[in-house]
VOGUKE-553998 format. One record per residue (C-alpha): y, x, z. Coordinates in nm, 3 decimals, padded with zeros to 5 digits, always signed. Each point is the difference from the previous one (the first is absolute). Layout:
N
{r {Y X Z}} ...
***
This chain:
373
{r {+02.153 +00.664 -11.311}} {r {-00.246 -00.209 +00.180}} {r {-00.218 +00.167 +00.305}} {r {-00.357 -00.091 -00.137}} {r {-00.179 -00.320 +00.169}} {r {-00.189 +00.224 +00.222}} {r {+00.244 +00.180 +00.155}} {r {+00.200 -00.312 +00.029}} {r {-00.307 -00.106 +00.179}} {r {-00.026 +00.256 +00.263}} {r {+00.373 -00.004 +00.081}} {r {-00.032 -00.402 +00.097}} {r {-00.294 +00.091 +00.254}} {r {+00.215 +00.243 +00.154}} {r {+00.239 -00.335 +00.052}} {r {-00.249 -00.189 +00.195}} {r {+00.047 +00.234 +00.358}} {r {+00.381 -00.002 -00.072}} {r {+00.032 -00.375 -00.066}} {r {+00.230 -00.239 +00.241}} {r {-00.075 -00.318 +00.114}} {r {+00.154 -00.266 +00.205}} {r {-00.082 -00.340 +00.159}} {r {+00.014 -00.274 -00.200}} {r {+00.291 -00.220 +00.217}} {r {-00.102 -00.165 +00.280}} {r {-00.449 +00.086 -00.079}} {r {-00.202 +00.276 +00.138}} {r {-00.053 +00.118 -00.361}} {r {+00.098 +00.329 -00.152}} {r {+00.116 -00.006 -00.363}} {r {+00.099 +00.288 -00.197}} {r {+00.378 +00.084 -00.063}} {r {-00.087 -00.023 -00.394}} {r {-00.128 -00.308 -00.148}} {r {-00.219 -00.019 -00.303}} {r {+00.189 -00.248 -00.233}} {r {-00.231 -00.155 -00.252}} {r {+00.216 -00.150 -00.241}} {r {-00.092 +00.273 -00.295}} {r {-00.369 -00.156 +00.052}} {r {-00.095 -00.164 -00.262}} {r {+00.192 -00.291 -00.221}} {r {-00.064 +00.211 -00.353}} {r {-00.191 -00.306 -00.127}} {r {+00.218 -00.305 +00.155}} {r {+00.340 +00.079 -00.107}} {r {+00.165 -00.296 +00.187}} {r {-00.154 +00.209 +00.325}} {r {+00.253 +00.151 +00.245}} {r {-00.099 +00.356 -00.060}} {r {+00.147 +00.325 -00.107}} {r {-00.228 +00.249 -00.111}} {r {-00.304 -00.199 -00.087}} {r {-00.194 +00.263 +00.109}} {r {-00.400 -00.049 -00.033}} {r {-00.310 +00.009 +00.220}} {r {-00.048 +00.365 -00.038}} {r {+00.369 +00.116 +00.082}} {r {-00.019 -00.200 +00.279}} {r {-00.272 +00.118 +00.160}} {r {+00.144 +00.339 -00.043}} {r {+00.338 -00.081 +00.133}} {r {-00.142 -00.209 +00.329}} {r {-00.278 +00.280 +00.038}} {r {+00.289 +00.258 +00.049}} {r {+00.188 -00.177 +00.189}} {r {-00.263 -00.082 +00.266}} {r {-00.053 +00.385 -00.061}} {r {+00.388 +00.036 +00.136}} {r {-00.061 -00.170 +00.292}} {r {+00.139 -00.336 -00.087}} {r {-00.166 -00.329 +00.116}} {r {+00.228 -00.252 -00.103}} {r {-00.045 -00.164 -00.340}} {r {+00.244 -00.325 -00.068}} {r {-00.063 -00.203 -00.310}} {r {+00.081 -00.353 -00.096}} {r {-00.145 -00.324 -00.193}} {r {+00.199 +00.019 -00.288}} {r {-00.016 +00.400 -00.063}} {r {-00.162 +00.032 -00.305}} {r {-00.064 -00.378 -00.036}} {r {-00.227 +00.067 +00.284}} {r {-00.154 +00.307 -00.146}} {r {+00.146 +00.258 +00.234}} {r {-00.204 -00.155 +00.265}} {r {-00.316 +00.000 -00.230}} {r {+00.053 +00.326 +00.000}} {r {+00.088 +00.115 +00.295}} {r {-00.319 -00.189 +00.144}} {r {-00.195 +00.202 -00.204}} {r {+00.173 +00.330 +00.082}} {r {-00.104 -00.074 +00.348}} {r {-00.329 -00.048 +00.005}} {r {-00.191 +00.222 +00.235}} {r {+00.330 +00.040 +00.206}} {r {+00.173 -00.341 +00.068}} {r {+00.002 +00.105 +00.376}} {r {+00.216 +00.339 -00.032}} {r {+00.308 -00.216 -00.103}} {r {+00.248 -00.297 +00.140}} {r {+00.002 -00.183 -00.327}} {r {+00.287 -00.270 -00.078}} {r {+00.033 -00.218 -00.275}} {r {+00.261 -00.334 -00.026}} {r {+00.025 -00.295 -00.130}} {r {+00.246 -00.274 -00.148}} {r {+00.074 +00.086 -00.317}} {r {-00.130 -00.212 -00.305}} {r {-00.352 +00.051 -00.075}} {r {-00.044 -00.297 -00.244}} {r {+00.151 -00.230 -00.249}} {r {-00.007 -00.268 +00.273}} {r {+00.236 -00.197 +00.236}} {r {-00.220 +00.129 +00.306}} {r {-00.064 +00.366 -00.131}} {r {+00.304 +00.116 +00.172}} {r {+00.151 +00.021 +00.336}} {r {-00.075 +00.017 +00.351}} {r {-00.183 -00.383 +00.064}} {r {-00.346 -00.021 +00.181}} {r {-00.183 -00.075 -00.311}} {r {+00.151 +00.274 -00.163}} {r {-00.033 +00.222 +00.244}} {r {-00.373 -00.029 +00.088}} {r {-00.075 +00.019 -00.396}} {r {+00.223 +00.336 -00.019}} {r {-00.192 +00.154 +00.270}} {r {-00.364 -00.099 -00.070}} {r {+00.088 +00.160 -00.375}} {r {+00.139 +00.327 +00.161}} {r {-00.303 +00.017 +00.199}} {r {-00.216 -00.060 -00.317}} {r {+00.226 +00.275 -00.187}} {r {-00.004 +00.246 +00.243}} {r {-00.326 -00.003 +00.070}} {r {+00.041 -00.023 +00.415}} {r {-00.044 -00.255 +00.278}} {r {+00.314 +00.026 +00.147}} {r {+00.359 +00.134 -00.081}} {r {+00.168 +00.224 +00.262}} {r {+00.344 -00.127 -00.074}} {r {+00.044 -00.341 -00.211}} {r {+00.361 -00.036 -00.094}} {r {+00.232 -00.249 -00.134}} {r {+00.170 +00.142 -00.316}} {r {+00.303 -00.150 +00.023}} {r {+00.231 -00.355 +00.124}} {r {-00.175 -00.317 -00.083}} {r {+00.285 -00.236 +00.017}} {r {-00.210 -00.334 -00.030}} {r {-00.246 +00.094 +00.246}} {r {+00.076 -00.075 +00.335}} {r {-00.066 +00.377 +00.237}} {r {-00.203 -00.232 +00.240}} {r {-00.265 -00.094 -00.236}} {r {-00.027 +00.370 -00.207}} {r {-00.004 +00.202 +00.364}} {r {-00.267 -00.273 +00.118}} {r {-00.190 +00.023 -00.322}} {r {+00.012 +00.411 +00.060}} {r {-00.093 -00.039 +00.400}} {r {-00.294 -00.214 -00.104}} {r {-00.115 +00.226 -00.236}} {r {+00.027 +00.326 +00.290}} {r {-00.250 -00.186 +00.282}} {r {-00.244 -00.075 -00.317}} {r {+00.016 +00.419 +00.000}} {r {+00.097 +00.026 -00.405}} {r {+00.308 +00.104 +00.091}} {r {+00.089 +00.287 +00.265}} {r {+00.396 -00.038 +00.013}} {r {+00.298 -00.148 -00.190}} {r {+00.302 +00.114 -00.086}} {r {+00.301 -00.105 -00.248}} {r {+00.204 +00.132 -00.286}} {r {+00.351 -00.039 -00.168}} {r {+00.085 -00.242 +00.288}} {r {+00.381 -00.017 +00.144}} {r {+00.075 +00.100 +00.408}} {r {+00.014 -00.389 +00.060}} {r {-00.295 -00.096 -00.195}} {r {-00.233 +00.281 +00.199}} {r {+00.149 -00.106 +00.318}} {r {-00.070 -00.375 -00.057}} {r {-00.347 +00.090 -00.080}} {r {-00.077 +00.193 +00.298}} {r {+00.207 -00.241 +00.206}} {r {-00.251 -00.272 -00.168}} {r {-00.357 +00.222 +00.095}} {r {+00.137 +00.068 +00.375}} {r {+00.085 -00.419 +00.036}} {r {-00.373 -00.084 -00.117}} {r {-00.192 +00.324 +00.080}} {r {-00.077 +00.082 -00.372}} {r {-00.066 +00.340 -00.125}} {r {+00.349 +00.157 -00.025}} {r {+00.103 +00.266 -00.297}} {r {-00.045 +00.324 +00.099}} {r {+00.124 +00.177 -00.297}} {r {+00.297 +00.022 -00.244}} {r {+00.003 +00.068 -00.349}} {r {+00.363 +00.075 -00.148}} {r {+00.123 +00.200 -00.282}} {r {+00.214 +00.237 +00.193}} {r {+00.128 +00.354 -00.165}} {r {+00.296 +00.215 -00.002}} {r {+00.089 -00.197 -00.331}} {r {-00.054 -00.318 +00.199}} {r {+00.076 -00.029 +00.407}} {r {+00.086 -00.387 -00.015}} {r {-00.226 -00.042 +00.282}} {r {+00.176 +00.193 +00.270}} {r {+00.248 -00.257 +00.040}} {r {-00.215 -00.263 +00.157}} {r {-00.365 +00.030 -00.091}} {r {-00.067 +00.358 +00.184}} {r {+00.162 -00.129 +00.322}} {r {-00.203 -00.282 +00.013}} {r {-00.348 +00.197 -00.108}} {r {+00.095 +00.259 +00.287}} {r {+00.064 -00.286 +00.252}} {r {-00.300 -00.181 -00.072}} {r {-00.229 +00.311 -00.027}} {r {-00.080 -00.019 -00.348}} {r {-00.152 +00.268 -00.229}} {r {+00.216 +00.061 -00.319}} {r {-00.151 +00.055 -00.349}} {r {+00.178 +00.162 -00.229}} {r {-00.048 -00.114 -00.417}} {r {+00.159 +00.161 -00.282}} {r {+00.144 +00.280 +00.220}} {r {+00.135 +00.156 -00.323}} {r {+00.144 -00.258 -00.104}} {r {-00.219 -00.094 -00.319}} {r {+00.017 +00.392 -00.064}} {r {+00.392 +00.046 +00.011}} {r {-00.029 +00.229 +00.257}} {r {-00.231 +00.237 -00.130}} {r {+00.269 +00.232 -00.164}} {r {-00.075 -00.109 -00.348}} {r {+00.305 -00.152 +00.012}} {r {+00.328 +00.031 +00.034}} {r {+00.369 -00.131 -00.157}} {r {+00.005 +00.230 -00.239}} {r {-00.273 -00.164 -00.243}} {r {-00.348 +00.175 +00.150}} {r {-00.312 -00.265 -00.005}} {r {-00.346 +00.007 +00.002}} {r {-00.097 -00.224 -00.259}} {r {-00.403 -00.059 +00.158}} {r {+00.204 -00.078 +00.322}} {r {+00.003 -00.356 +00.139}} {r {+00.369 +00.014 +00.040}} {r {+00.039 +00.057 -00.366}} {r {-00.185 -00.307 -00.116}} {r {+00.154 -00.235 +00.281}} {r {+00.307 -00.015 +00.226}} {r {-00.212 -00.049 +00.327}} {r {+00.080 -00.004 +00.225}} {r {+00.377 -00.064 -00.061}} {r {+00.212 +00.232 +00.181}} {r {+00.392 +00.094 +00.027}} {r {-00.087 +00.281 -00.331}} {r {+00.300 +00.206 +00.068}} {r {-00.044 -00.004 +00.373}} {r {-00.362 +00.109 -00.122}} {r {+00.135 +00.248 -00.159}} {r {+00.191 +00.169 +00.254}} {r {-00.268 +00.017 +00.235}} {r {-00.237 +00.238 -00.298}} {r {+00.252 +00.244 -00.003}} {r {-00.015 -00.002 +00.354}} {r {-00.384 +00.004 +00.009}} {r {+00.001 +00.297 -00.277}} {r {+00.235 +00.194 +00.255}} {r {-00.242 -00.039 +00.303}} {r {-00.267 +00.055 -00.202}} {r {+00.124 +00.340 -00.165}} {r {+00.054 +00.082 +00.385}} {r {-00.403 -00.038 +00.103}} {r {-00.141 +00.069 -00.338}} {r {-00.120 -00.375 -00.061}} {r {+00.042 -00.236 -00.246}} {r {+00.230 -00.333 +00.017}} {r {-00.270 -00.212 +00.074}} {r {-00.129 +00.175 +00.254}} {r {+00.333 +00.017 +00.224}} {r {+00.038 -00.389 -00.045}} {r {-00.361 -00.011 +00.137}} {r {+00.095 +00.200 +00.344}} {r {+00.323 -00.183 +00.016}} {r {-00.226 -00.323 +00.024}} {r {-00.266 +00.142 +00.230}} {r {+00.265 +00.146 +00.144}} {r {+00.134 -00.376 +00.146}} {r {-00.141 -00.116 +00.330}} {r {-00.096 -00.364 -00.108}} {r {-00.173 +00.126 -00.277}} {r {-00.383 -00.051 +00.022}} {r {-00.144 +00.093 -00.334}} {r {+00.160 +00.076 -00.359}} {r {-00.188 -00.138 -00.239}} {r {-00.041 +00.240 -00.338}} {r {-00.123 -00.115 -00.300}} {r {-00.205 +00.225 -00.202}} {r {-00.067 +00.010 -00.398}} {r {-00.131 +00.429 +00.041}} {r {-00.192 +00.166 +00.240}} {r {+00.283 +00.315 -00.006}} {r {+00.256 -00.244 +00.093}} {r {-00.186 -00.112 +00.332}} {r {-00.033 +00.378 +00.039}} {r {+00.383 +00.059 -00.038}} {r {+00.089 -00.333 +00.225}} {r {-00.183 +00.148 +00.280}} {r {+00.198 +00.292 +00.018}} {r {+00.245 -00.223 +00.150}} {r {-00.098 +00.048 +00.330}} {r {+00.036 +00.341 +00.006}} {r {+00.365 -00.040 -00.023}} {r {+00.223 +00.007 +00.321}} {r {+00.374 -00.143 -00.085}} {r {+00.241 +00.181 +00.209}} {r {+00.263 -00.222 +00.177}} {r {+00.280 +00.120 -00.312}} {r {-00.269 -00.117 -00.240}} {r {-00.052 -00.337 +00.123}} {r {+00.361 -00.050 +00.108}} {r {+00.063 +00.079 -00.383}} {r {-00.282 -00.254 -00.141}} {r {+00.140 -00.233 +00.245}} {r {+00.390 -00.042 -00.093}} {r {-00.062 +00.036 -00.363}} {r {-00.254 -00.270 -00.008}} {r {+00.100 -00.204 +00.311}} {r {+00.125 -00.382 -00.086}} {r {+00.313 -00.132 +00.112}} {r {+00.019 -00.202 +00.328}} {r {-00.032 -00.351 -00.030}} {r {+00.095 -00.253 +00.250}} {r {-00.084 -00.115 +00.217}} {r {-00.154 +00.377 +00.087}} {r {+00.316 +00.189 -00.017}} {r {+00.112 -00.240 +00.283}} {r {-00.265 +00.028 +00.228}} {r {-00.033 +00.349 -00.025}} {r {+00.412 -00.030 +00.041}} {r {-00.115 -00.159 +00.347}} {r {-00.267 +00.196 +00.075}} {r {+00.167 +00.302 -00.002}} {r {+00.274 -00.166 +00.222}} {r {-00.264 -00.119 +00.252}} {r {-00.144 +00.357 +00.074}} {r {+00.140 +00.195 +00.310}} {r {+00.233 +00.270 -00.064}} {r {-00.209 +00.345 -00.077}} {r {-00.293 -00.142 -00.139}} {r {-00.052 -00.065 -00.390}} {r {-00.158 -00.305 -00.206}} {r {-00.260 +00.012 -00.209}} {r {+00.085 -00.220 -00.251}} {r {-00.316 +00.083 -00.221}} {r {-00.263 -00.172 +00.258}} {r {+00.233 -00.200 +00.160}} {r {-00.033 +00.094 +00.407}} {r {+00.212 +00.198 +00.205}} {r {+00.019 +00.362 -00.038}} {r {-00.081 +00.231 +00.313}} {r {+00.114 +00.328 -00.118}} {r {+00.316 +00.058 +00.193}} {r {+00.273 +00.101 -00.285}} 
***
């Protein structure tokens, strides 16, 4: 049965004292640990838009209004959401209170029919922006992010374009997404050499369906001081216990409709019946003991949560009143942890060679342990 929207109501402003934040990489700003996705925003009248669950003007003022209610001040939305409607939307959801949140948006994807409607060029660029602007209602965006690899354009010109567009004060910071270790490293290698605004943020699908990025990418983001972003933390709704190998589904899920993102499925699997286990153990749901397992992870900044109904932002949130014991994260970790892949397995080979006798290595962050064994 569904709590009724007012009680729902009063349980989110008990959030807002209890909610966690944490500095956004390298900045002096505080975001909260939960993100408000806005990919359900809007898209029910462009269905070429990137959006899931087209939701409209007035459940979107509900859902943001709640969430600012929970204590969360970080909003990330994109160009092509909604064919550009989830920022028309969440623009107008905001007005009154653009200054109680960090809001993000990105750019990249194709907005157009034409050759320059896409990408990461100057022209492109400065057209995206001035539109998210107009969209969104504001005068500046907090954090302006590329969506994803532009291979034609070169990373000098796009993190020029994006510095420009920082001392002209309509953008606040930049940050990437979907970008390899190498490609991140370049960049920031790039803004150091000509004293350009440098990314400051990460945004990477990373879940206990998904840890790809720990073989390479987190090292790097932890060297260089980055904040991490978490998207589709469920993995497109796999790991919300409405699934499992023996034929359960949720039909209105995302995950039903589209494999995305693609995942090892039977690895997947594994790692529900381990979540259902846990989560028998502290009374929770699935979903919510993948959600402390990923606040649960040092480089982890903020976990992005998409949102189609005001209960489920309610039932998200009682994530963070989970604590994982050590037996409960070693078990999430070696049923969903990926094999080694070189050439980690032979540095951490080395690395474990290289420390003195009595003291362990922490292979996780990648510096020597001090905790004599």
């Amino acid at each position: 049965m569904e709590q009724p929207k007012k009680a729902i109501s009063e349980e989110l402003k008990n959030w807002s004292i209890k909610m966690q934040y944490a500095k956004l990489g390298n900045t002096g700003v505080f975001v909260s640990r939960f993100c408000l996705g806005a990919m359900t925003f809007g898209g029910a009248d462009n269905p070429a838009g990137n959006a899931i669950g087209r939701l409209d003007q007035t459940e979107t003022d509900a859902i943001v209004g709640q969430a600012l209610d929970a204590g969360i001040n970080f909003i990330d939305t994109a160009d092509v959401y909604g064919g550009g409607n989830s920022e028309k939307l969440v623009g107008q959801a905001l007005k009154g209170k653009r200054h109680d949140v960090v809001l993000a948006t990105k750019f990249s994807g194709r907005t157009g029919p034409g050759p320059n409607q896409v990408g990461q060029s100057r022209l492109h660029m400065m057209r995206s922006l001035e539109e998210s602007l107009h969209r969104l209602q504001t005068d500046h965006i907090d954090l302006y992010q590329i969506h994803n690899l532009d291979p034609l354009t070169p990373l000098e010109e796009m993190l020029r374009s994006l510095d420009d567009a920082v001392r002209q004060g309509k953008i606040r910071y930049i940050g990437c997404s979907n970008l390899a270790a190498w490609q991140l490293m370049k960049s920031l290698g790039i803004s150091s050499r000509d004293k350009l605004s440098s990314f400051v943020s990460v945004q990477s699908f990373y879940s206990l369906a998904g840890r790809d990025i720990e073989d390479e990418l987190v090292p790097a983001i932890t060297d260089a001081g980055l904040g991490l972003l978490c998207w589709s933390p469920l993995a497109g709704g796999l790991l919300s216990g409405k699934f499992d190998r023996s034929g359960s589904t949720d039909a209105n899920s995302r995950r039903a409709k589209i494999q995305f993102p693609p995942v090892d499925q039977e690895k997947a699997f594994d790692v529900i019946e381990s979540l259902k286990t846990i989560a028998a153990r502290h009374s929770a749901s699935a979903a919510q003991i993948a959600l402390a397992w990923l606040l649960s992870r040092p480089v982890v900044t903020s976990v992005i949560v998409g949102i189609k109904k005001p209960e489920q932002l309610a039932d998200n949130l009682k994530a963070f009143d989970i604590k994982l014991s050590d037996d409960d994260l070693k078990a999430l970790d070696e049923v969903s942890r990926l094999p080694a892949r070189y050439p980690g397995w032979i540095q951490t080979y080395n690395a474990k060679a290289r420390v003195p006798q009595g003291y362990e290595y922490d292979g996780a962050s990648w510096s020597l342990g001090e905790r004599p064994v």
